[in-house]
Structures are given as structure tokens and as C-alpha cells.
Backbone as a ProteinNet text record, in pm:
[ID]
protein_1_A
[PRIMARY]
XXXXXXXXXXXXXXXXXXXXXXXXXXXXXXXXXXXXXXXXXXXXXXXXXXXXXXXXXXXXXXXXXXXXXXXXXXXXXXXXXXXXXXXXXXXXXXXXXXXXXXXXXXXXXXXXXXXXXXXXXXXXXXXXXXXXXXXXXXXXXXXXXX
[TERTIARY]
13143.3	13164	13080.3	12954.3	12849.9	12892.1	12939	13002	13106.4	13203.5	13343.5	13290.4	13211.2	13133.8	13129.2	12998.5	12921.2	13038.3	13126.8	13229.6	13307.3	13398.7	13407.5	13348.7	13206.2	13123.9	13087.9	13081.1	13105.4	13205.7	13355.3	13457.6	13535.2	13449.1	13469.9	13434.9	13498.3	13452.5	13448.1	13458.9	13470.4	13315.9	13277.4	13160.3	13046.7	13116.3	12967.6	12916.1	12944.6	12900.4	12783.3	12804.1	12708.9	12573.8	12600.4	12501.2	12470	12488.1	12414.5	12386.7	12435.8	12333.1	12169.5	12241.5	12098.4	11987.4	12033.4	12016.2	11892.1	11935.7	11863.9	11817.7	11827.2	11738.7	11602.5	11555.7	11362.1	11354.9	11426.8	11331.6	11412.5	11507.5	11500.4	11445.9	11375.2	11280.8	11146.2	11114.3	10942.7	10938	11115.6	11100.4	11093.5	11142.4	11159.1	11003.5	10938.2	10796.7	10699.7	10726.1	10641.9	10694.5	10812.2	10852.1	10771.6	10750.7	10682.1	10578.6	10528.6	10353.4	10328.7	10418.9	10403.2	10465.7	10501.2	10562	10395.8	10322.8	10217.6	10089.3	10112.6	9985.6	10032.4	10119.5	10188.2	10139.8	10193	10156.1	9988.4	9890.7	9754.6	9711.8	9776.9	9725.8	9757.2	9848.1	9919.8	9811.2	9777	9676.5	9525	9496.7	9371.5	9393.5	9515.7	9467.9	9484.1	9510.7	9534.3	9380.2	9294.7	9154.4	9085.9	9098.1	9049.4	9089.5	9174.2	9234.1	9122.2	9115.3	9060.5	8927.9	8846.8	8703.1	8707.6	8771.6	8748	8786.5	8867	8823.2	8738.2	8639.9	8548.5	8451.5	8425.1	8330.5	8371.3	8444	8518.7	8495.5	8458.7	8531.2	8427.4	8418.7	8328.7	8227.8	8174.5	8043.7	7957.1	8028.7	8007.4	7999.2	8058.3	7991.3	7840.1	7800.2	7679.3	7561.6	7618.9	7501.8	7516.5	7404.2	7380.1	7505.6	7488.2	7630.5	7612.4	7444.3	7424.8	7468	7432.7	7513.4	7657.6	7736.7	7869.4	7914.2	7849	7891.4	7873.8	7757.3	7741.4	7847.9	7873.9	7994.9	8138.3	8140.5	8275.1	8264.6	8176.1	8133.4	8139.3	8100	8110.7	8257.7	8328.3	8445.9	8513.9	8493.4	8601.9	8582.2	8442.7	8394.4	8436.4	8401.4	8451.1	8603.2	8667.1	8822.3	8847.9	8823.9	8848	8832.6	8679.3	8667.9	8750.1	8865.3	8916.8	9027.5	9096.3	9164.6	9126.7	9163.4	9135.9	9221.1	9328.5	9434.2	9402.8	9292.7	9258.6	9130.1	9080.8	8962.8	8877.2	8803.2	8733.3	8600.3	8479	8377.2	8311.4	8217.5	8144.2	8088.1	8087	8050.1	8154.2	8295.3	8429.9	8449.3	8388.1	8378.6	8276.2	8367.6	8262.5	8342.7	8222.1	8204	8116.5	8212.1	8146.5	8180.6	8068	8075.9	7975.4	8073.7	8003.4	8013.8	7932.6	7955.9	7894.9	8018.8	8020.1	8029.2	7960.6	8012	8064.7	8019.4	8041	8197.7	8225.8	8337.3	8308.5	8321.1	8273.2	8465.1	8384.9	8519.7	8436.3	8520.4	8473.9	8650.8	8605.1	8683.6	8637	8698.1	8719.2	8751.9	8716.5	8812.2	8740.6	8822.7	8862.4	8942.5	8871.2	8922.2	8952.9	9041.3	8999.4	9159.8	9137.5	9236.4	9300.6	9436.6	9476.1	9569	9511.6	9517.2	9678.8	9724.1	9831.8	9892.9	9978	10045	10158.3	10257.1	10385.3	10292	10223.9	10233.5	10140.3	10040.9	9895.7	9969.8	10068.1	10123.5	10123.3	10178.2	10207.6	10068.4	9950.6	9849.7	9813.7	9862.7	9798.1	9779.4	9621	9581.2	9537.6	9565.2	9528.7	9622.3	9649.5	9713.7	9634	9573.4	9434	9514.2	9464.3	9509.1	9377.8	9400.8	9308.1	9402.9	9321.9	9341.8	9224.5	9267.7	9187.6	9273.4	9173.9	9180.7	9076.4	9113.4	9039.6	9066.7	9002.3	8981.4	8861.4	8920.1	8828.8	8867.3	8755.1	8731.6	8589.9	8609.9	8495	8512.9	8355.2	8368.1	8466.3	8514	8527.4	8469	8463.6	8396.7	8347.1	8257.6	8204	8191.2
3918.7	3990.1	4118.9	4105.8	4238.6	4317.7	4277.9	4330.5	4411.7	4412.1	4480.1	4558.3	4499.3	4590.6	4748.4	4684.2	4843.7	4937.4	4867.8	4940.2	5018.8	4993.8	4999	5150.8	5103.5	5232.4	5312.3	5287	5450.8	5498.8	5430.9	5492.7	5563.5	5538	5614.3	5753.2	5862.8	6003.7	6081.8	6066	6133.3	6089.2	6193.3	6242.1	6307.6	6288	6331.6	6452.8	6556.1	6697.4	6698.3	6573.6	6585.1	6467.3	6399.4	6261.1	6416.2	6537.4	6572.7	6698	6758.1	6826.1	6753.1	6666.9	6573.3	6548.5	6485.4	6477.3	6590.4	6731.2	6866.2	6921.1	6879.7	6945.8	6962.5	6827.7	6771.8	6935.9	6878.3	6978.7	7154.9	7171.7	7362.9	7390	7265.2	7313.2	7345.5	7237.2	7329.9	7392.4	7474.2	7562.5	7672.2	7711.6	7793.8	7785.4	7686.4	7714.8	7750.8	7763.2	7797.3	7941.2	7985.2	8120.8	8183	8125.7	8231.6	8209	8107	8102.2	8198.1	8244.2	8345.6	8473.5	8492.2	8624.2	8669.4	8600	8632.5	8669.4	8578.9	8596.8	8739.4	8769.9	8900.6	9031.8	9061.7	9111.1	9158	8992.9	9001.5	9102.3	9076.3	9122.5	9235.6	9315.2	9448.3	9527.8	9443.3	9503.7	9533.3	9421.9	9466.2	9546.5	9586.9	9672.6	9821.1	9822.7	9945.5	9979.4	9844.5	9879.3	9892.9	9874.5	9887.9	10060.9	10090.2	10236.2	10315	10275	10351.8	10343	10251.8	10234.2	10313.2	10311.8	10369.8	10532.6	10546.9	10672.4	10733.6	10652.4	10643.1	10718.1	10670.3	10692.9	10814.5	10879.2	11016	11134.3	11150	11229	11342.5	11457.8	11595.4	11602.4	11523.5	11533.2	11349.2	11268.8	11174.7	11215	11301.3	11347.3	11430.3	11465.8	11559.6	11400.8	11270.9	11193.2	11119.2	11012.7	10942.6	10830.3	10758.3	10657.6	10556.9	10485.1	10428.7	10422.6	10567.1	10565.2	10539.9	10634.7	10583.2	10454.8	10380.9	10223	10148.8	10173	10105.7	10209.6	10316.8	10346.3	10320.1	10313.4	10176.2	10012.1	9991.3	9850.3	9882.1	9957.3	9926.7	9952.3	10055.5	10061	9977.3	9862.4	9760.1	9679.8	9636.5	9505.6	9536.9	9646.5	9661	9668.4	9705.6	9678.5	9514.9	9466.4	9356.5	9214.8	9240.2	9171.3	9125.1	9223.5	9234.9	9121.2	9116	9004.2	8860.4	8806.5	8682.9	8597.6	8624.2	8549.3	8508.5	8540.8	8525.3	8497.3	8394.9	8375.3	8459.9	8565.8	8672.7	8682.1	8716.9	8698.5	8825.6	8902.2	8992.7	9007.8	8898.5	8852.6	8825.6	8853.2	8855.1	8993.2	9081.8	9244.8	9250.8	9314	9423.3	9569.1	9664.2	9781	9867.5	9929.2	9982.1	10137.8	10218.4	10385.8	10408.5	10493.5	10560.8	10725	10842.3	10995.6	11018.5	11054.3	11144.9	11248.6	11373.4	11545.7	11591.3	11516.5	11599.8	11527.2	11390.4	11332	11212.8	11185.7	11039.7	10915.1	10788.3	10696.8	10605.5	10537.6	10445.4	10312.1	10222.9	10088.3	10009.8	9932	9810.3	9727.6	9581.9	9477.2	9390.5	9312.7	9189.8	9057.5	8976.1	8837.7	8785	8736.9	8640.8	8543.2	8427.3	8327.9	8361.4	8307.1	8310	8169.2	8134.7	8018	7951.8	7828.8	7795.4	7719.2	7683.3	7595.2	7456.7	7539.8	7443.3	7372.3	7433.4	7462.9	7354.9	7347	7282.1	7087.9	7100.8	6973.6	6878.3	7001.9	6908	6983.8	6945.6	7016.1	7108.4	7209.8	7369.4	7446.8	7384.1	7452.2	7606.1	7706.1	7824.8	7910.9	8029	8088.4	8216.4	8249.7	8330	8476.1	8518	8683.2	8782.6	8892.9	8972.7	9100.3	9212.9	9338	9428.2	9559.1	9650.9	9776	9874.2	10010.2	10098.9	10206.7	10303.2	10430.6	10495.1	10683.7	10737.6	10854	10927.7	11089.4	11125.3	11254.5	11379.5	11472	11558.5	11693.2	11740.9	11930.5	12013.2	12114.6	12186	12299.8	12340.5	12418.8	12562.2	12586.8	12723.8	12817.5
9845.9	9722	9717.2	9760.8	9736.6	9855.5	9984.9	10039.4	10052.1	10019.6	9930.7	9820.2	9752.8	9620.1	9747.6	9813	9875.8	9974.8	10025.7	10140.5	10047.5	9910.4	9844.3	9748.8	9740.2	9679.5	9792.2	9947.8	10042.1	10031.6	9998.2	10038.4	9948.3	9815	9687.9	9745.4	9760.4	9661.9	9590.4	9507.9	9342.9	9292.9	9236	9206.3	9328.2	9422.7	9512.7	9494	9443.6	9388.5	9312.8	9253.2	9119.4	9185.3	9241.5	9339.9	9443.8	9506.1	9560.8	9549.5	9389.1	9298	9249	9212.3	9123.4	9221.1	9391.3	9510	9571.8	9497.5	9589.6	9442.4	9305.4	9229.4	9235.7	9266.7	9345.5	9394.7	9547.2	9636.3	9540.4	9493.2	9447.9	9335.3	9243.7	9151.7	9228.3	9316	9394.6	9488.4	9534.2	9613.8	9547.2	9430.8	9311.2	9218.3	9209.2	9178.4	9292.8	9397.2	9532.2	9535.9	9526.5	9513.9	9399	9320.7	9161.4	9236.6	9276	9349.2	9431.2	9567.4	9621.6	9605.9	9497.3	9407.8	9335	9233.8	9187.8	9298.2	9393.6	9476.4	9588.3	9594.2	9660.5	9586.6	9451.3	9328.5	9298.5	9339.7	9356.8	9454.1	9549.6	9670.1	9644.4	9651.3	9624.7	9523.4	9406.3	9345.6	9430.2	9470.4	9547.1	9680.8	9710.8	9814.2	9748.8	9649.5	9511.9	9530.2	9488.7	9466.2	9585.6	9713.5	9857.3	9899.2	9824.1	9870.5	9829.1	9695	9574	9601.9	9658.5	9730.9	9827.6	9947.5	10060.4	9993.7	9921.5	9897.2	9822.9	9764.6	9668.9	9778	9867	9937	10053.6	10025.4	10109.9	10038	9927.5	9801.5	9851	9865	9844.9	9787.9	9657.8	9638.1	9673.6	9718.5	9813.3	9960.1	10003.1	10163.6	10147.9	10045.3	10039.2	10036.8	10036.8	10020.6	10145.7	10149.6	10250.8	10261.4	10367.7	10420.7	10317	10295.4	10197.1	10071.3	10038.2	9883.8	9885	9994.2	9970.4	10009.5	10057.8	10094.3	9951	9902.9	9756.8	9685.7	9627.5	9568.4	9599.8	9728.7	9774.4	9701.3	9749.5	9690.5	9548.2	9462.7	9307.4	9273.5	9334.3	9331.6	9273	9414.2	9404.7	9337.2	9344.4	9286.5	9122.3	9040	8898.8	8920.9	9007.2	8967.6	8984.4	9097.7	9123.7	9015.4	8926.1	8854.2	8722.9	8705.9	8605.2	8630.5	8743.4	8787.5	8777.8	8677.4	8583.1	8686.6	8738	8827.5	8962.5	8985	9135.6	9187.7	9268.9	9284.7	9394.1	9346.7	9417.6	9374.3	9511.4	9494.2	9571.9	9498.6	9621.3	9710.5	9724.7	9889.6	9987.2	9906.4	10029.8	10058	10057.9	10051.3	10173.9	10219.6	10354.5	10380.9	10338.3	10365.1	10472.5	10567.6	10642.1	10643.8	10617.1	10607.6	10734.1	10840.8	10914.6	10927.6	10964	10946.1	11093.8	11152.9	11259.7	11255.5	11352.2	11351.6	11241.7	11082.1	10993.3	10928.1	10981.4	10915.7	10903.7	10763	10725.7	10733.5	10787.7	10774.5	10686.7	10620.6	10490.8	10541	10597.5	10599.8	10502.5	10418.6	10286.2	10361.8	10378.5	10409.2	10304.7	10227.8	10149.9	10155.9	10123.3	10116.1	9999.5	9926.9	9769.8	9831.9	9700.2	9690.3	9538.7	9573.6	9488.4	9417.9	9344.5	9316.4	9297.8	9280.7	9279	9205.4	9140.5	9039.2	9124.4	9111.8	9147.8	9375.1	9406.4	9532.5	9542.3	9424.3	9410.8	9417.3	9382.8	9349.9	9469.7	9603.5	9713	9737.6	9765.4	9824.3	9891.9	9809.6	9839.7	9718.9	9731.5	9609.7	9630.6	9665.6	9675.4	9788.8	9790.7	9889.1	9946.2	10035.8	10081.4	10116.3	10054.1	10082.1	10094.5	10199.2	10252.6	10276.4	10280.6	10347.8	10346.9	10398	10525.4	10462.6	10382.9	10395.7	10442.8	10516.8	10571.9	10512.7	10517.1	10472.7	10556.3	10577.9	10680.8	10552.5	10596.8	10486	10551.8	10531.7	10528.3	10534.4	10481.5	10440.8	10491.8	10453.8	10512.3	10552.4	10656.6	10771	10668.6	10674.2	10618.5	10689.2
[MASK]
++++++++++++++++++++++++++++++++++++++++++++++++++++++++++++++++++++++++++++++++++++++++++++++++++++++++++++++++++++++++++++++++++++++++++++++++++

């Protein structure tokens, strides 16, 4: 009897559209919340390399070449670090910042590189709580010749 029942219910097909809609909703709701997860943390990133630009050129600028490498490494560094902080969305620390200003023959290069996380929702569920984003801007700048 339970036999004939189940041969019976494979050989039915009418409805299977809807048994394998219901079937793939699971997995395209947390592929669709992993998409907004890495849509925002893209967005993050995009912003901080806004603020890595804006550092390394912090430390290029014409009355920043009249000072020492020092100063412009710390005016890179404040740069970013006050833009960066404003980002409530992302876990960033000033100690994921390295600045290096060097001045050769009268031309200074100023490289930014950054690290932060950016935290996660739908993604955190199956265990990934964070998605790590980094980048690298450079500017090279100096006097012109008198």
C-alpha cells in the first residue's frame, strides 16, 4: 500500500514548479543577502581608497614639499585616519595604516596602504563574519624647477 502510495507520488507531475521554487528559495534568499553584503563592503572600500588618494596627496601638495618626510607622513596619516573614522560601517583601526613618504632629487612619493573589515550580516549566518578589504595609493609630486 505505502508502496503504490510513493511510485504513485514520483510519477505525479503537476506541481513540481512550485516543490522547486519553494526547493531554491533557502539558498536565493542568502545568495541575495551575501550580494547586499558584498555590494556594501565594495562601496566601503571604494570609499577608503577616496581617503588613501586624498592622504597620499596630502602629503605631495607644494607647501607640504617645503617640510620634512616626517611631517608629511603624519599629514598623510591624519588625513586618513579623520576621514576614515567617520565610517561607522566598517571595522578600521590606525594601526591598519602604513605610510611611507620618501624625497628623492627634489621629488617626494607618499604610498597609503590600508587594511579594515567590513563587517557582515546575511554572510555572518553561515560563518563569515567580516569581509577584509585593503588598498594602495601612491602620489609622487614636487617643485618646480626655478
Amino acid at each position: 500500500m505505502i508502496r503504490a502510495q510513493l511510485r504513485r507520488l514520483l510519477r505525479d507531475i503537476r506541481g513540481n514548479v512550485a516543490m522547486m521554487f519553494a526547493a531554491s528559495l533557502f539558498p536565493l534568499a542568502f545568495l541575495t543577502g551575501m550580494a547586499i553584503d558584498y555590494t556594501i563592503a565594495s562601496d566601503r572600500q571604494a570609499q577608503l581608497n577616496g581617503f588613501a588618494d586624498a592622504a597620499a596627496l596630502a602629503a605631495v601638495t607644494p607647501s607640504m614639499m617645503a617640510q620634512s618626510d616626517a611631517n608629511a607622513k603624519t599629514a598623510a596619516q591624519n588625513t586618513f585616519n579623520s576621514q576614515a573614522q567617520q565610517l561607522t560601517t566598517i571595522n578600521y583601526s590606525p594601526s591598519n595604516l602604513n605610510v611611507s613618504v620618501s624625497t628623492t632629487a627634489g621629488k617626494r612619493t607618499a604610498t597609503v596602504t590600508y587594511t579594515a573589515a567590513s563587517p557582515t550580516f546575511f554572510s555572518s549566518l553561515l560563518g563569515t563574519n567580516q569581509l577584509n578589504r585593503g588598498g594602495t595609493a601612491t602620489a609622487t609630486g614636487g617643485l618646480p624647477p626655478d
